[in-house]
TIFILUM-555866 format. One record per residue (C-alpha): residue in one letter; z negated, x negated, y. Coordinates in steps of 0.02 Angstrom, whole numbers, always signed. Each point is the difference from the previous one (the first is absolute). Example, Ala and Ser with C-alpha at 12.3 -4.5 7.8 and 13.67 -1.06 7.14 Angstrom:
<pt><code>A</code><Z>-390</Z><X>-615</X><Y>-225</Y></pt>
<pt><code>S</code><Z>+33</Z><X>-69</X><Y>+172</Y></pt>
***
This chain:
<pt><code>X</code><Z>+4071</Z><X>+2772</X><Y>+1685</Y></pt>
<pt><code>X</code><Z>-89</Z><X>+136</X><Y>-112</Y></pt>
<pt><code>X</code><Z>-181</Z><X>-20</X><Y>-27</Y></pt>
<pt><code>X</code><Z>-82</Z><X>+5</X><Y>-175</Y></pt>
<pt><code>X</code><Z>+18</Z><X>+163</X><Y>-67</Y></pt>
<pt><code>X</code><Z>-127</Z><X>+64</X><Y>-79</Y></pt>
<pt><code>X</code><Z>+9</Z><X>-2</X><Y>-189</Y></pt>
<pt><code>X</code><Z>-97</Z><X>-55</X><Y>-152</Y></pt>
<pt><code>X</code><Z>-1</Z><X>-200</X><Y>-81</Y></pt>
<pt><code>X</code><Z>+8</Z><X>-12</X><Y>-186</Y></pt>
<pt><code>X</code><Z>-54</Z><X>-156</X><Y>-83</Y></pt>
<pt><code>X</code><Z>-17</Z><X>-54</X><Y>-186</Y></pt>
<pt><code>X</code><Z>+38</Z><X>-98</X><Y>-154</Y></pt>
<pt><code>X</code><Z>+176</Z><X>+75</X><Y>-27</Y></pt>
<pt><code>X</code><Z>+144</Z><X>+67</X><Y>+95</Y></pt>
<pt><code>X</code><Z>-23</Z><X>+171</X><Y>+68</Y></pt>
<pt><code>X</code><Z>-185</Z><X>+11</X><Y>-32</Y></pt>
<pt><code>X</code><Z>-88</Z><X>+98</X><Y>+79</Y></pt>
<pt><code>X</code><Z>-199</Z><X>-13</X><Y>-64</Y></pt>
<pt><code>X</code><Z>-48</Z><X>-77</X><Y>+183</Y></pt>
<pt><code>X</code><Z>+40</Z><X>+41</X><Y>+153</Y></pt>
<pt><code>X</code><Z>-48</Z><X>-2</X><Y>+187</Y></pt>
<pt><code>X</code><Z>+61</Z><X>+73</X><Y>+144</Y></pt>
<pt><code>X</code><Z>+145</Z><X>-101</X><Y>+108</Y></pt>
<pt><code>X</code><Z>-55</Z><X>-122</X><Y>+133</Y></pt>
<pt><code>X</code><Z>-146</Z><X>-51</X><Y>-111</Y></pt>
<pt><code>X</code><Z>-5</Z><X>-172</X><Y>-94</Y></pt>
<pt><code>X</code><Z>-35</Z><X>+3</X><Y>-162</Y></pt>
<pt><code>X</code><Z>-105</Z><X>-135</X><Y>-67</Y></pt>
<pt><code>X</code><Z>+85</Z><X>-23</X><Y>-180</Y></pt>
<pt><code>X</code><Z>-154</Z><X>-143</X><Y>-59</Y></pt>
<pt><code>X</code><Z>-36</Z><X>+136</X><Y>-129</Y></pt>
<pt><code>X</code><Z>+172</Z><X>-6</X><Y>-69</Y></pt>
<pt><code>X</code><Z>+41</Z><X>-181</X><Y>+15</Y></pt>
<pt><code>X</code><Z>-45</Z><X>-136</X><Y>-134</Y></pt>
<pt><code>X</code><Z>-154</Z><X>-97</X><Y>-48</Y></pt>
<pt><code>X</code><Z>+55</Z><X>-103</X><Y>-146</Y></pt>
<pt><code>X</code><Z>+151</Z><X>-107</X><Y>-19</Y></pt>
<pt><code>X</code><Z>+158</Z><X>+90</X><Y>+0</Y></pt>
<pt><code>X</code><Z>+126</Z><X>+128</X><Y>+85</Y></pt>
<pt><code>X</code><Z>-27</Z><X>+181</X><Y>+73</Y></pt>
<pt><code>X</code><Z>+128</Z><X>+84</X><Y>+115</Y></pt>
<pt><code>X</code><Z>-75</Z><X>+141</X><Y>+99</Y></pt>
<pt><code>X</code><Z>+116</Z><X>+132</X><Y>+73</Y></pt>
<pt><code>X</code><Z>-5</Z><X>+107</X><Y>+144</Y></pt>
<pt><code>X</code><Z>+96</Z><X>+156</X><Y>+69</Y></pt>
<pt><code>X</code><Z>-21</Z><X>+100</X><Y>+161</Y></pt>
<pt><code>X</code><Z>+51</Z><X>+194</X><Y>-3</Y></pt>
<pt><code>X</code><Z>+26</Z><X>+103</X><Y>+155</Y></pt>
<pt><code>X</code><Z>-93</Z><X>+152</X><Y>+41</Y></pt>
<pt><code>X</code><Z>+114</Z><X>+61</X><Y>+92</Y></pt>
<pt><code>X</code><Z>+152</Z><X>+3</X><Y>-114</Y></pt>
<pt><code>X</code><Z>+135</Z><X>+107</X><Y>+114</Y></pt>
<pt><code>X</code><Z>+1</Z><X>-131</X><Y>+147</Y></pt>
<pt><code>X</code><Z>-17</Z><X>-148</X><Y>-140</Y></pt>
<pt><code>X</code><Z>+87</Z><X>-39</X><Y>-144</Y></pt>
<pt><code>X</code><Z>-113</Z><X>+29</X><Y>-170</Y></pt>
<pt><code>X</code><Z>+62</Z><X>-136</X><Y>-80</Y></pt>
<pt><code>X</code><Z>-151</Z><X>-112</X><Y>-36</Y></pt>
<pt><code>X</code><Z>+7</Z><X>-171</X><Y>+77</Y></pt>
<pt><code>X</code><Z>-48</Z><X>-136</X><Y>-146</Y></pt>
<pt><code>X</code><Z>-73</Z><X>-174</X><Y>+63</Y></pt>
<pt><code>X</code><Z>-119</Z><X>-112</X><Y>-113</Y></pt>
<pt><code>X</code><Z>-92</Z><X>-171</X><Y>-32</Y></pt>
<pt><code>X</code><Z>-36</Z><X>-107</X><Y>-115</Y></pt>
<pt><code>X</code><Z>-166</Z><X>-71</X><Y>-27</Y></pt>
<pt><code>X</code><Z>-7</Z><X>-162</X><Y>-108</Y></pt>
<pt><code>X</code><Z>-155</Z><X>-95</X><Y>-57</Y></pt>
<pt><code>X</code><Z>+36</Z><X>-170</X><Y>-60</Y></pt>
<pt><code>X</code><Z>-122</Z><X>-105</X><Y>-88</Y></pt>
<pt><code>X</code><Z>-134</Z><X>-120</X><Y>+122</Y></pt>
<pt><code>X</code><Z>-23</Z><X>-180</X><Y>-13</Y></pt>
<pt><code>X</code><Z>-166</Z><X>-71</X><Y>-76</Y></pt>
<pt><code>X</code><Z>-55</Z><X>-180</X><Y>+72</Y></pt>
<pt><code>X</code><Z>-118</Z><X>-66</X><Y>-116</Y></pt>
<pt><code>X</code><Z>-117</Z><X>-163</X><Y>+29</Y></pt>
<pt><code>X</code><Z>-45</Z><X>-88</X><Y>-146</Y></pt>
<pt><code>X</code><Z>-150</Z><X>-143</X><Y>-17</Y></pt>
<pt><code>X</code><Z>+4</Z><X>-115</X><Y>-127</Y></pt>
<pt><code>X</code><Z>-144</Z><X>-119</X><Y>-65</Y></pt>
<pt><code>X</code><Z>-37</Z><X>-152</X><Y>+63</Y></pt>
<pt><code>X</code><Z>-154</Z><X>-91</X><Y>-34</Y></pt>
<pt><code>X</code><Z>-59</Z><X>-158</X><Y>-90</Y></pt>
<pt><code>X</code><Z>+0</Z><X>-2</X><Y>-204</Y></pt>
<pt><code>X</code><Z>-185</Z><X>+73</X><Y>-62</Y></pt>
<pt><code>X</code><Z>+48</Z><X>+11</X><Y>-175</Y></pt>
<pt><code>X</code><Z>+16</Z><X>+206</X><Y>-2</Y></pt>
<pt><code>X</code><Z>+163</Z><X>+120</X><Y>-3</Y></pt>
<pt><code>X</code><Z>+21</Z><X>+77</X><Y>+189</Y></pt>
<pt><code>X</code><Z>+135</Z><X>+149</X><Y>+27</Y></pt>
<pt><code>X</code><Z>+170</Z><X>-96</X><Y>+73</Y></pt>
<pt><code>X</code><Z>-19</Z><X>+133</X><Y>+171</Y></pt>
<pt><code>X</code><Z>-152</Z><X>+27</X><Y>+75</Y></pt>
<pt><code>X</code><Z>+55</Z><X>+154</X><Y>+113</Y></pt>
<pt><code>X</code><Z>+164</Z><X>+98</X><Y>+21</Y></pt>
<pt><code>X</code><Z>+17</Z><X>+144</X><Y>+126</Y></pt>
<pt><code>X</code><Z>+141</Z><X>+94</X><Y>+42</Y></pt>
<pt><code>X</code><Z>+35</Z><X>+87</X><Y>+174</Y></pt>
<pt><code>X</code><Z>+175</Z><X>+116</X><Y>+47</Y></pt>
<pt><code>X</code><Z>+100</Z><X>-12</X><Y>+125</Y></pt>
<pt><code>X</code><Z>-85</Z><X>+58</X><Y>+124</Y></pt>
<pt><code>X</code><Z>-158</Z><X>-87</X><Y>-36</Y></pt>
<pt><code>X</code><Z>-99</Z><X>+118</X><Y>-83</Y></pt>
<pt><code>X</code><Z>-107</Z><X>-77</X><Y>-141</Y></pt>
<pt><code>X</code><Z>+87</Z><X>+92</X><Y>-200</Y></pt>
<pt><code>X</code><Z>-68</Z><X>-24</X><Y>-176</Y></pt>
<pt><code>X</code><Z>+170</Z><X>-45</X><Y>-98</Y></pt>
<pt><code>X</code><Z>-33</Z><X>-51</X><Y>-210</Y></pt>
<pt><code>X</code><Z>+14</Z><X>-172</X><Y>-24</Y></pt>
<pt><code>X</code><Z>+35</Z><X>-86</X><Y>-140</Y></pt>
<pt><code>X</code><Z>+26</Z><X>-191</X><Y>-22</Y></pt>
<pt><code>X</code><Z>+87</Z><X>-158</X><Y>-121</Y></pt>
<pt><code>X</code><Z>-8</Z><X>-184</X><Y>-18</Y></pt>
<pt><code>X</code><Z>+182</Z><X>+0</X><Y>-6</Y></pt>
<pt><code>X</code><Z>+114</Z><X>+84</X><Y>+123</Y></pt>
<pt><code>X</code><Z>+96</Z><X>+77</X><Y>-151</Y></pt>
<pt><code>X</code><Z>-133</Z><X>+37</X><Y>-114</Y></pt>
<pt><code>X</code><Z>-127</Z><X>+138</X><Y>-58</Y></pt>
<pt><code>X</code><Z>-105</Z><X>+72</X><Y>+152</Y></pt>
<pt><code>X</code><Z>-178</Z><X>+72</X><Y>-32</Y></pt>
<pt><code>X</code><Z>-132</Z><X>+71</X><Y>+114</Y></pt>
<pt><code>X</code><Z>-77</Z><X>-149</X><Y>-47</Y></pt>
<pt><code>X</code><Z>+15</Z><X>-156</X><Y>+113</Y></pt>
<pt><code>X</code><Z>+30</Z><X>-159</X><Y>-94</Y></pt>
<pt><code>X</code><Z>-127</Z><X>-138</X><Y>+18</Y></pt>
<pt><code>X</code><Z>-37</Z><X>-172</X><Y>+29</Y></pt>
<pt><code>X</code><Z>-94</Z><X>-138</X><Y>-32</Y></pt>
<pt><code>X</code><Z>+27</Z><X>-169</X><Y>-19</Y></pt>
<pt><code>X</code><Z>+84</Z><X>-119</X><Y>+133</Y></pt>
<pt><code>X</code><Z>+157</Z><X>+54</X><Y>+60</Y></pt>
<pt><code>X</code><Z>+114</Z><X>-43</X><Y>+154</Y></pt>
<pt><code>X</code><Z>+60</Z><X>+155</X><Y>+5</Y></pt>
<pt><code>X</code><Z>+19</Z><X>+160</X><Y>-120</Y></pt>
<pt><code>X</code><Z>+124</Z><X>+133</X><Y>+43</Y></pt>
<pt><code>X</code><Z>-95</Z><X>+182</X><Y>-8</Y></pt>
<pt><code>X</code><Z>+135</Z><X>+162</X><Y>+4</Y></pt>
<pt><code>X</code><Z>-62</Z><X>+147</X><Y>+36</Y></pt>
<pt><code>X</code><Z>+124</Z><X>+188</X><Y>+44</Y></pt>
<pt><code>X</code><Z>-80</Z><X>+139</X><Y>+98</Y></pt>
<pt><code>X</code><Z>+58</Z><X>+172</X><Y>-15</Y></pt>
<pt><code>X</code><Z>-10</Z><X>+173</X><Y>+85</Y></pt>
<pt><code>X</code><Z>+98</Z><X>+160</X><Y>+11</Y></pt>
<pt><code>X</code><Z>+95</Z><X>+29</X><Y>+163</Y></pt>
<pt><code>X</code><Z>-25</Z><X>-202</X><Y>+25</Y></pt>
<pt><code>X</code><Z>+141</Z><X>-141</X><Y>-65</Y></pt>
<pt><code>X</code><Z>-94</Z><X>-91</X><Y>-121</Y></pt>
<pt><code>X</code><Z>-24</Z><X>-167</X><Y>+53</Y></pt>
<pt><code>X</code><Z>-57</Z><X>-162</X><Y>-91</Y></pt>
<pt><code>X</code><Z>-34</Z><X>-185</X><Y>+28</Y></pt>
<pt><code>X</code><Z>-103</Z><X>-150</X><Y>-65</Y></pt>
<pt><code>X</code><Z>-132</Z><X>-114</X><Y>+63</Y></pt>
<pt><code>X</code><Z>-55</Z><X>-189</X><Y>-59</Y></pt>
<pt><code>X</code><Z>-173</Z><X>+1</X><Y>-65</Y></pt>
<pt><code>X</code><Z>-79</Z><X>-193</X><Y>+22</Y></pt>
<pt><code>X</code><Z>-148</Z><X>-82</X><Y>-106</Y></pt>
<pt><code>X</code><Z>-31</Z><X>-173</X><Y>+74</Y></pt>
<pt><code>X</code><Z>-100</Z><X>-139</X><Y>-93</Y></pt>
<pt><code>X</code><Z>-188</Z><X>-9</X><Y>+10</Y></pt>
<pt><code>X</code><Z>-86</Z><X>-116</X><Y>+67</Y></pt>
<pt><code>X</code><Z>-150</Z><X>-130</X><Y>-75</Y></pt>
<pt><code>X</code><Z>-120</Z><X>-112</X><Y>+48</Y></pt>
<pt><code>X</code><Z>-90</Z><X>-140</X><Y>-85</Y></pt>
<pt><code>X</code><Z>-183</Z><X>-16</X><Y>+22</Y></pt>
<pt><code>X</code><Z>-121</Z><X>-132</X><Y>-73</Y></pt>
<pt><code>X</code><Z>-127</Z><X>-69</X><Y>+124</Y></pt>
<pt><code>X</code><Z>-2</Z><X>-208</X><Y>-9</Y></pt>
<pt><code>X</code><Z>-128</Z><X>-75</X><Y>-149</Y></pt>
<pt><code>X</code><Z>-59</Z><X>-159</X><Y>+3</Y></pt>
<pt><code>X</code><Z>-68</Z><X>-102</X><Y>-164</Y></pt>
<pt><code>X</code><Z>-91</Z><X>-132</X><Y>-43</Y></pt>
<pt><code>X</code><Z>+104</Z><X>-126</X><Y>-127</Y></pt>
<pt><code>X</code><Z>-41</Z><X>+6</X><Y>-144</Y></pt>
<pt><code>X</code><Z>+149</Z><X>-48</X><Y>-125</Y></pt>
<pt><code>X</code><Z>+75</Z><X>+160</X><Y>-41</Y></pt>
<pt><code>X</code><Z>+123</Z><X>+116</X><Y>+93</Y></pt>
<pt><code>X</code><Z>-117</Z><X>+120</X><Y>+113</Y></pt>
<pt><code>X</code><Z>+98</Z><X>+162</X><Y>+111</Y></pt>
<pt><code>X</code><Z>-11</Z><X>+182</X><Y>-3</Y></pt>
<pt><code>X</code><Z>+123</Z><X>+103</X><Y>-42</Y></pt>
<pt><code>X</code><Z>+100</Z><X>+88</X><Y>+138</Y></pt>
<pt><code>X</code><Z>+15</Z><X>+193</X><Y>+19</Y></pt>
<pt><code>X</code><Z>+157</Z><X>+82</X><Y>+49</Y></pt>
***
């Protein structure tokens, strides 16, 4: 078995390049040639012998290729849920997104009242009684599958009491009371 012989590694973007090298028996850390964004990139690499009487000249071609595909955004939605008090309240209260590996992104978010309608930066609102109100909302990033979902925003009825402390009256042939507040 021959050892390494001692020659020169060529690496790059294209067959037979030769704008980097190092020597042989050293690994080459191609990070700075691989991708960052979404796509394809094939690196290639080819060793050539110093000594070229003992070793044939012919360069030996090997590469890799380096794909980036997009990440996966889970997003949590909140939606409203409180108890009718007459005013308009956004549909989702808070919406946060995190990637797949945990890590806390910003996506754009835009939302609907209907799944297949018109969506806005603006969250739609509610604000009278409802069992349930269906709030879309889509969240988008680059390198990241855009993802989207919905959440049921909830008014329930108000509640009232009647007050009137107990009067009492002394006859006297026409109708006595007070009138009762609400």
């Amino acid at each position: 078995t021959l050892a390494q012989p001692a020659g020169t590694i060529y690496y790059g973007a294209s067959k037979g390049s030769t704008s980097n090298s190092i020597p042989a028996g050293t690994a080459a850390n191609l990070t700075s040639m691989g991708r960052k964004d979404v796509g394809t990139t094939t690196i290639y690499a080819f060793f050539r012998p110093t000594d070229t009487d003992n070793y044939n000249d012919s360069a030996q071609t090997a590469s890799t290729t380096v794909v980036v595909s997009n990440g996966t955004l889970t997003v949590t939605a909140t939606p409203y849920s409180a108890v009718y008090d007459g005013a308009a309240h956004a549909g989702i209260t808070s919406i946060s997104a995190k990637n797949q590996s945990g890590t806390a992104v910003t996506p754009k978010y835009t939302y609907s009242a209907s799944e297949s309608g018109t969506y806005s930066s603006t969250i739609p609102t509610v604000q009278n009684v409802t069992s349930g109100t269906k709030i879309y909302w889509k969240a988008t990033l680059t390198g990241y599958n855009d993802a989207s979902g919905s959440v049921v925003a909830k008014v329930t009825n108000a509640s009232f009491t009647v007050k009137e402390p107990d009067q009492s009256y002394v006859y006297n042939g026409s109708a006595q009371g007070k009138a009762i507040t609400v």
